[in-house]
C-alpha positions as CSV (number, residue, x, y, z in Angstrom):
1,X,71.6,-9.9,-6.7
2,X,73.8,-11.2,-9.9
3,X,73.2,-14.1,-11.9
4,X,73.1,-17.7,-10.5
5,X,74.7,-20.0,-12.2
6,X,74.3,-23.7,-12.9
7,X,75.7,-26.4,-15.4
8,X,74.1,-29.7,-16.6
9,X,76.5,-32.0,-19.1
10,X,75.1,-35.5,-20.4
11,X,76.3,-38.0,-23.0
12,X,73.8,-38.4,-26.3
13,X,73.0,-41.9,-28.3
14,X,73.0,-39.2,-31.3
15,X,75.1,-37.3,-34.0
16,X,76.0,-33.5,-33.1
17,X,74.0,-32.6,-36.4
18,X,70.8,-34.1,-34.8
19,X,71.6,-32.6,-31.4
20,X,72.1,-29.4,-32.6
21,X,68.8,-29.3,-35.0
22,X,66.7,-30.1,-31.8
23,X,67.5,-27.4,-29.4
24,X,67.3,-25.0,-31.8
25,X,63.8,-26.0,-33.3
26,X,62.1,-24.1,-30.8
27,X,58.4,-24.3,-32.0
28,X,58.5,-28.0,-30.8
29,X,60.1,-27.6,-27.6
30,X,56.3,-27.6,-25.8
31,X,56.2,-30.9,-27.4
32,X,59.3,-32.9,-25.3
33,X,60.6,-29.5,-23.2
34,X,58.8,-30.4,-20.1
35,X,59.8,-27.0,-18.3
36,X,58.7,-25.0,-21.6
37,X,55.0,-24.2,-21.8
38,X,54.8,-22.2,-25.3
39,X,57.6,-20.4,-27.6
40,X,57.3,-17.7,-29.9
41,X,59.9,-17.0,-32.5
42,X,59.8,-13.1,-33.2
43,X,62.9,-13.1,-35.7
44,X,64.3,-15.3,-37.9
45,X,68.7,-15.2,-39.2
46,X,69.5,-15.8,-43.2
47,X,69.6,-19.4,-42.4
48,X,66.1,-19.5,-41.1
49,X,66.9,-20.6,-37.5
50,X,65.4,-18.2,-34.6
51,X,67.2,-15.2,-33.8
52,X,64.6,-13.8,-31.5
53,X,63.2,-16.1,-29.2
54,X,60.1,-15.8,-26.3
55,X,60.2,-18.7,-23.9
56,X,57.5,-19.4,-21.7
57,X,58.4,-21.4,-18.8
58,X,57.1,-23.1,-15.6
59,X,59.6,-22.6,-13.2
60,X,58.2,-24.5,-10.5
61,X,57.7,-21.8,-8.0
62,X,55.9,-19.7,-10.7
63,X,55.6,-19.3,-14.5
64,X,57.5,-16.7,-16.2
65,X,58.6,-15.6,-19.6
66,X,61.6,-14.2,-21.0
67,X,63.2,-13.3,-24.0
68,X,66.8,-14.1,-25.9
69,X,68.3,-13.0,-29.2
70,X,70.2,-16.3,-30.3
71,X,74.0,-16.7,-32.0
72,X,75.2,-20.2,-33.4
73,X,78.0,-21.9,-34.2
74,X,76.8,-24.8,-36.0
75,X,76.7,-27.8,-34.8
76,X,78.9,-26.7,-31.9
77,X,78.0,-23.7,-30.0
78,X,74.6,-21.5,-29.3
79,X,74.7,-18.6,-27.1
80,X,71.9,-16.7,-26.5
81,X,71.6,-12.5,-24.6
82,X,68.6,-11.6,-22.5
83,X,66.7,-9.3,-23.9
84,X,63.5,-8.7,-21.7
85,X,61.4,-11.4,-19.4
86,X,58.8,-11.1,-17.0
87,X,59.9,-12.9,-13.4
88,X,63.2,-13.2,-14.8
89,X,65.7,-10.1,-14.9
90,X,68.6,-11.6,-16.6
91,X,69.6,-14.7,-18.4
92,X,72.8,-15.4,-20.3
93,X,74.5,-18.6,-21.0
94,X,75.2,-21.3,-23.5
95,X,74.9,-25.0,-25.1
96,X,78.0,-26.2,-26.3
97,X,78.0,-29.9,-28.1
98,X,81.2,-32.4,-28.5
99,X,81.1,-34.9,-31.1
100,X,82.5,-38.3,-29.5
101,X,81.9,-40.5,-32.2
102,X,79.8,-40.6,-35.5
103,X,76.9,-41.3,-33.3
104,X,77.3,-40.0,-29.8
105,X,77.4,-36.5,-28.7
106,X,78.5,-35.0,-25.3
107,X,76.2,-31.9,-24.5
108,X,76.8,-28.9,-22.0
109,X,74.1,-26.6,-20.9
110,X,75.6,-23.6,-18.8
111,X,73.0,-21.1,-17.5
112,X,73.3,-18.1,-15.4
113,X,70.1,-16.8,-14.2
114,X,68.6,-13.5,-12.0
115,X,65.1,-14.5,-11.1
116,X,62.5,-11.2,-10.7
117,X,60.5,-12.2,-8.0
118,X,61.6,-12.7,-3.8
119,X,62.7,-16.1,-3.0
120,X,65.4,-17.5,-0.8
121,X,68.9,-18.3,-1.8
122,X,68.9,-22.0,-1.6
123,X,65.2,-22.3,-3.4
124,X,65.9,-20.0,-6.2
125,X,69.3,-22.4,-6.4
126,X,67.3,-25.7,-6.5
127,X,64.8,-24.4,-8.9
128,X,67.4,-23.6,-11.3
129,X,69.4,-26.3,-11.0
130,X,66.2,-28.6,-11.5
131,X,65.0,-27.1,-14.5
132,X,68.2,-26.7,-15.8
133,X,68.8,-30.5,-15.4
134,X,65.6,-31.7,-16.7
135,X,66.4,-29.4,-19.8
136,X,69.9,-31.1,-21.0
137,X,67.9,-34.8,-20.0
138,X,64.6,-33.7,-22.1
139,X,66.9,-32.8,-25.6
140,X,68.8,-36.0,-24.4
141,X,65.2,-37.8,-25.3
142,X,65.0,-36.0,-28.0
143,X,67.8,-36.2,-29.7
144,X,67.8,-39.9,-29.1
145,X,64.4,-40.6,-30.6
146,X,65.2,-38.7,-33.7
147,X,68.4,-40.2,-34.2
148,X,66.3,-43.8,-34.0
149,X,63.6,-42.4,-36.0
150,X,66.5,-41.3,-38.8
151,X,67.9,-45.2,-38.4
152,X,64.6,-46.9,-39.1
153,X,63.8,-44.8,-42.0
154,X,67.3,-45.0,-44.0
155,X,66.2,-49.2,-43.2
156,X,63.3,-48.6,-44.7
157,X,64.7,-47.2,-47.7
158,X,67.2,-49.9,-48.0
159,X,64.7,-52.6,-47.9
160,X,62.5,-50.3,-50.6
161,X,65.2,-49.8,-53.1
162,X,65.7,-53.8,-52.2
163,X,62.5,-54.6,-53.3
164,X,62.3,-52.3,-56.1
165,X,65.6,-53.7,-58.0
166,X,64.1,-57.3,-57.1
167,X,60.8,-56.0,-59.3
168,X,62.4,-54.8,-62.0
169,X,64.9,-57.7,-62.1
170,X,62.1,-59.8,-62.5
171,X,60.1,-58.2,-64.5
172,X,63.4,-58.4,-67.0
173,X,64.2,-61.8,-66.4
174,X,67.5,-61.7,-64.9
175,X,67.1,-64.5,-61.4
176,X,68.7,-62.8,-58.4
177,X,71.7,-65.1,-57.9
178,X,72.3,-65.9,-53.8
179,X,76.0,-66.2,-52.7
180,X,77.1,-69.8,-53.1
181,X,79.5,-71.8,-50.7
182,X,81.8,-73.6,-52.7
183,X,82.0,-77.9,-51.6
184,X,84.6,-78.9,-49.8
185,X,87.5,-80.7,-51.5
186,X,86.9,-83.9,-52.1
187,X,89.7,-86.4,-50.9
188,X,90.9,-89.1,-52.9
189,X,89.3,-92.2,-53.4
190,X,92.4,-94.6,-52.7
191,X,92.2,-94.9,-49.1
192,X,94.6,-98.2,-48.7
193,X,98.2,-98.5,-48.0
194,X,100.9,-99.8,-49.6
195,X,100.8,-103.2,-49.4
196,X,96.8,-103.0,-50.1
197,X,95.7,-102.8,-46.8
198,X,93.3,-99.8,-45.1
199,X,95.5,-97.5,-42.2
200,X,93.7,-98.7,-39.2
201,X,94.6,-95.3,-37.5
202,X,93.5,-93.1,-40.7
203,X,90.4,-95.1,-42.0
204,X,87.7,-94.2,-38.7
205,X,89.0,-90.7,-39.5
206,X,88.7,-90.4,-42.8
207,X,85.4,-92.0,-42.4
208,X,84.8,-89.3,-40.3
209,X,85.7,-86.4,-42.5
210,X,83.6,-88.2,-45.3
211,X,80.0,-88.0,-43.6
212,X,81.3,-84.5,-41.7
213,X,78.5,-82.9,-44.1
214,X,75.9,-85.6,-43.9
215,X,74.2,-84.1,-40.3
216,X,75.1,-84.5,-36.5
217,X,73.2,-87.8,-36.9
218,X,74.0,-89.2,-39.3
219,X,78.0,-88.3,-39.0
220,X,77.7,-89.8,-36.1
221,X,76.5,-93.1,-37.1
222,X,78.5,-93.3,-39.6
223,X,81.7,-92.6,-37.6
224,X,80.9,-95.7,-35.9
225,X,80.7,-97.5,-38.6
226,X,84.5,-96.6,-39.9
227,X,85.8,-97.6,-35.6
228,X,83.6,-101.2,-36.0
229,X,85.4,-101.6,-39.6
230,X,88.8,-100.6,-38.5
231,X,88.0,-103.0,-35.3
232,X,87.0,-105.7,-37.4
233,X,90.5,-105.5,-39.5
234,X,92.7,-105.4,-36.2
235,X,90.9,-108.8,-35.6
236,X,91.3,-110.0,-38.9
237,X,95.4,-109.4,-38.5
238,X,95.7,-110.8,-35.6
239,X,94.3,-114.3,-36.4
240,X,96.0,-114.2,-39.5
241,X,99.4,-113.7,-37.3
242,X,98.2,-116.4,-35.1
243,X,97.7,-119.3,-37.6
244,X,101.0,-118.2,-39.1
């Protein structure tokens, strides 16, 4: 019959590190691998990750068990060679991870799988191809909730160490200084002309600029105080022309 083959790839909110650490913490994988009722880890490699693995899956059509001596290439590669199963005569295949960017990860899950027991073509396909799929989206969960979980706890920390320095600071009397915003320069107080008299064009805008930092209101107010000024002047000038 041969093995049937299948592939699953998905893009993960999460660094290759964390993906990596969850698919091969098998002791959890009852815990968010919907497909996986129980593991067992029978062997363990010199960096304590399993080397001989029993899986015991629901396959839809029935439940079966098999088992897989693991290789890594960490954080990038697992492969895995069948070893025995029950309702499953062969399995090979592999997980191969992609880093995209400091924080996302682009995951593969390739499968080939010989199931033991009679079923038609197409439904021993579909099975596969289901559980297969729901496998790469469960670790995508995962993956994602631990990378979350990682984020709010170095926060947490942060705000700690925060609140720790702000004890001891006052406990030795040194005041936490907040970043000051330096004033504005302030213009010069000559705003007349020349010959004595206030620029009727500059004076409502330098009124302006002057209560730019006293509030919407009362800027505004006080803007048209500098136009009924300037106004007032323009009248002045004008009579003055007149009676001349």
């Amino acid at each position: 019959m041969g093995l049937n083959w299948a592939e699953h790839t998905v893009e993960i909110e999460a660094p290759i590190e964390t993906c990596f650490a969850a698919i091969i913490d098998y002791e959890t994988f009852p815990n968010w691998q919907g497909a996986v009722v129980d593991t067992e880890v029978l062997d363990w490699d010199s960096k304590g990750r399993g080397k001989r693995v029993r899986l015991f899956i629901d396959a839809k059509v029935r439940k079966v068990d098999y088992t897989l001596d693991y290789s890594y290439e960490a954080p990038t590669r697992i492969e895995w060679d069948f070893v025995e199963g029950n309702g499953i005569n062969g399995a090979d295949g592999h997980y191969l991870f992609e880093e995209l960017d400091a924080a996302r990860t682009r995951a593969t899950y390739k499968l080939g799988l010989e199931v033991g027991i009679p079923l038609p073509g197409p439904v021993a396909r579909r099975a596969h191809k289901t559980t297969l799929k729901g496998s790469v989206e469960d670790l995508k969960r995962e993956a994602e909730r631990r990378a979350a979980s990682a984020r709010k706890a170095s926060n947490d920390d942060r705000a700690k160490e925060r609140s720790r320095e702000d004890t001891l600071a006052e406990k030795v009397g040194i005041k936490r200084e907040e970043p000051s915003v330096a004033p504005p320069p302030s213009e010069p107080e000559d705003w007349a002309t020349q010959d004595g008299t206030a620029s009727l064009v500059e004076l409502p805008v330098k009124v302006a600029g002057r209560a730019a930092g006293l509030g919407f209101g009362l800027a505004r107010r006080t803007v048209g105080v500098g136009l009924e000024v300037a106004g007032a002047v323009a009248d002045r000038i004008r009579g003055l022309a007149r009676d001349r």
